[in-house]
C-alpha positions in Angstrom: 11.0 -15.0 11.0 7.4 -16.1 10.4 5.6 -15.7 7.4 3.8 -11.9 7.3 0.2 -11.5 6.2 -0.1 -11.1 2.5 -1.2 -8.0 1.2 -3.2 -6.7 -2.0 -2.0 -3.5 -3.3 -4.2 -2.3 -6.2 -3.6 0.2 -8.7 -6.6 1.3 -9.9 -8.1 2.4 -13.3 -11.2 2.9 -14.7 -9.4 1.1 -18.6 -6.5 -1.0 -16.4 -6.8 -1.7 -12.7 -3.4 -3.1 -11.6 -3.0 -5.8 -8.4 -0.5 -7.2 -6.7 -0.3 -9.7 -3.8 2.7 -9.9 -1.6 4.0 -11.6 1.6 7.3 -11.5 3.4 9.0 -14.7 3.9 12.0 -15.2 6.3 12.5 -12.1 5.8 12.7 -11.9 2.4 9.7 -9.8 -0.1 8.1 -12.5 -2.4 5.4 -11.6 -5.0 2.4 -14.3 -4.9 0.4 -12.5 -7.8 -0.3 -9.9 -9.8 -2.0 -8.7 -12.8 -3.9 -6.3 -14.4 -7.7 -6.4 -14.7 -8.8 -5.1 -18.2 -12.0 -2.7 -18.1 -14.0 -2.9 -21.1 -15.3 0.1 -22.8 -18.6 1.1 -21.6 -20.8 2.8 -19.4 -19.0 3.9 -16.3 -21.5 1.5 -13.4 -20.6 -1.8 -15.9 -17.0 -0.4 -15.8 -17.2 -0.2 -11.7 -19.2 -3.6 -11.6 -15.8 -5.1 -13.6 -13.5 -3.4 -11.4 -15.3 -4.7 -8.5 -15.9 -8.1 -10.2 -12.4 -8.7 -11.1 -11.4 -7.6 -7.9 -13.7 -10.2 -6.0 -12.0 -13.0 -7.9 -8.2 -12.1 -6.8 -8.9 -11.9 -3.5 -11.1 -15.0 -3.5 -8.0 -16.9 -5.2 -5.1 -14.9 -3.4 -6.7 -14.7 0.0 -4.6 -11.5 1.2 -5.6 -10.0 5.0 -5.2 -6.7 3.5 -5.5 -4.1 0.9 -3.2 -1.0 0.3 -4.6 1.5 -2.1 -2.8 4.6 -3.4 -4.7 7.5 -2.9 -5.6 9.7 -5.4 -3.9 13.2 -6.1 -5.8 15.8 -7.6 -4.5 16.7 -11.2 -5.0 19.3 -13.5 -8.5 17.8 -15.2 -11.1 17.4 -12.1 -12.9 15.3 -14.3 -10.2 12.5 -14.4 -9.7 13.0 -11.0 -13.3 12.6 -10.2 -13.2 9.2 -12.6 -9.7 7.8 -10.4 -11.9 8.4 -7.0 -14.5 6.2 -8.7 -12.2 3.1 -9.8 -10.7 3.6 -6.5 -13.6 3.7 -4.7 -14.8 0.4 -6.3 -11.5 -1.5 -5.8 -12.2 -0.1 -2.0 -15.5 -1.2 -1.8 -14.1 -4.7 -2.8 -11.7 -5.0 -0.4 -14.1 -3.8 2.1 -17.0 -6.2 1.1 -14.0 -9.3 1.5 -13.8 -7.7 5.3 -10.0 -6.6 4.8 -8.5 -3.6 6.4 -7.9 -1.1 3.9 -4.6 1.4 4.1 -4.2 4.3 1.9 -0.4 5.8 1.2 0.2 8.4 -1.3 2.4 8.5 -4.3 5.1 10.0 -2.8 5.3 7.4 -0.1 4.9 4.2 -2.5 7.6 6.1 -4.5 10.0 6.7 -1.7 9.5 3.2 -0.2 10.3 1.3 -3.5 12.5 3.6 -5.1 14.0 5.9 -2.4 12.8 9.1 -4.7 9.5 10.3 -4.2 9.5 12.2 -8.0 10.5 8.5 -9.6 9.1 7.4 -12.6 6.8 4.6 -13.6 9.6 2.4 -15.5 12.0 3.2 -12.6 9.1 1.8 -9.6 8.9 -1.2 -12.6 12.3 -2.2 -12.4 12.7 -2.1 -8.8 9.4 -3.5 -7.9 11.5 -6.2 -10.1 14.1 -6.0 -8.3 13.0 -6.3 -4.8 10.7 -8.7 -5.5 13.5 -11.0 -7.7 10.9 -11.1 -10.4 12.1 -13.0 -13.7 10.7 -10.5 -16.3 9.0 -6.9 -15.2 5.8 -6.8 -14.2 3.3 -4.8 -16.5 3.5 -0.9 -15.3 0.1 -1.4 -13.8 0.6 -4.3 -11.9 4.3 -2.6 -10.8 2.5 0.3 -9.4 0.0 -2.0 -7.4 2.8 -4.7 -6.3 4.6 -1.0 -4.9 1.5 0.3 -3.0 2.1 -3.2 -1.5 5.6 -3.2 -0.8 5.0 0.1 0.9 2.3 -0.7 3.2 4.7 -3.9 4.6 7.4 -1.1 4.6 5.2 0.9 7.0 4.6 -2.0 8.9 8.2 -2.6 9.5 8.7 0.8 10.4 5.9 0.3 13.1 7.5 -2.6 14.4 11.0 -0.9 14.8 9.7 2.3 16.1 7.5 0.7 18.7 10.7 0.0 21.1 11.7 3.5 20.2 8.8 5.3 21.1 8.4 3.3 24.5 11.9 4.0 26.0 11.4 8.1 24.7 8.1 7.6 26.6 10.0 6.2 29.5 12.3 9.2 29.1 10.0 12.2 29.0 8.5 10.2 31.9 11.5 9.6 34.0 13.0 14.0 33.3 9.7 14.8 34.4 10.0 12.6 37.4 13.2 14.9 37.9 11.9 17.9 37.3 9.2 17.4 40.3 11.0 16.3 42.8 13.9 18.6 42.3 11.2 21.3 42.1 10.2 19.9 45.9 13.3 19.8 47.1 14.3 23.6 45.8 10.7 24.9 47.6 
């Protein structure tokens, strides 16, 4: 099997936004990155402008073709939601500016594809995201979280890739009955 494209899953934060670059190798999930860029304290546009910044810089060094970003879920203080969107919108706006293709999954689905629980918890996507990746030590729990968004999105792709087959010979089913259908329909009139 060819080497995959590499993808950038970010994690972000307006004090810690976690990245992670991955690629699939024979066959196998290898980690070429990751890291945590460390907002300093400050107005929120100079926090954004380092988000976007430090962004920049991985995907300058890393060169991924993609970006997967978790989307945001709405929690109980709209005003830390509304600060998430806007770390997330500037690691989106990064990605974008590079000209990669962003993907969005949610929680649950980064959960699920990394951990096979969709209610895990962050030391449990940690180890695993260790795991999968055959990682020496554990990633920081930000950069876990973004090397996960990224392990999902090449999850989805495999799933895309299996299901394509699938979907054409159902296609060519529902095709072929309803070939049935009419011309036993013509030969009953």
């Amino acid at each position: 099997m060819a080497t995959s494209a590499r993808i950038l899953g970010i994690d972000p934060g307006l004090n810690r936004t976690g990245w992670g670059v991955i690629e699939s190798v024979a066959g196998r999930l290898v980690c070429v990155d990751s890291g945590v860029i460390r907002v300093p304290a400050g107005e929120l546009p100079d926090r954004l402008a380092a988000i976007l910044a430090g962004l920049n810089a991985v995907i300058v060094e890393t060169r991924p073709a993609r970006a997967s970003v978790e989307k945001v879920f709405v929690n109980v203080n709209p005003q830390s939601t509304l600060l998430l969107g806007q770390a997330r919108g500037a690691a989106i706006c990064a990605a974008v500016a590079a000209g990669l293709p962003v993907r969005e999954h949610t929680a649950l689905q980064v959960k699920q594809a990394v951990v096979g629980y969709g209610k895990a918890g962050k030391a449990q996507v940690q180890m695993m995201v260790q795991r999968l990746l055959g990682l020496s030590a554990a990633p920081s729990l930000d950069a876990a979280d973004a090397l996960a968004c990224a392990v999902c999105d090449l999850h989805a792709d495999r799933l895309l890739a299996l299901s394509g087959p699938l979907l054409s010979a159902a296609s060519r089913n529902r095709r072929s009955r309803s070939a049935w259908r009419s011309r036993g329909a013509r030969l009953a009139g």
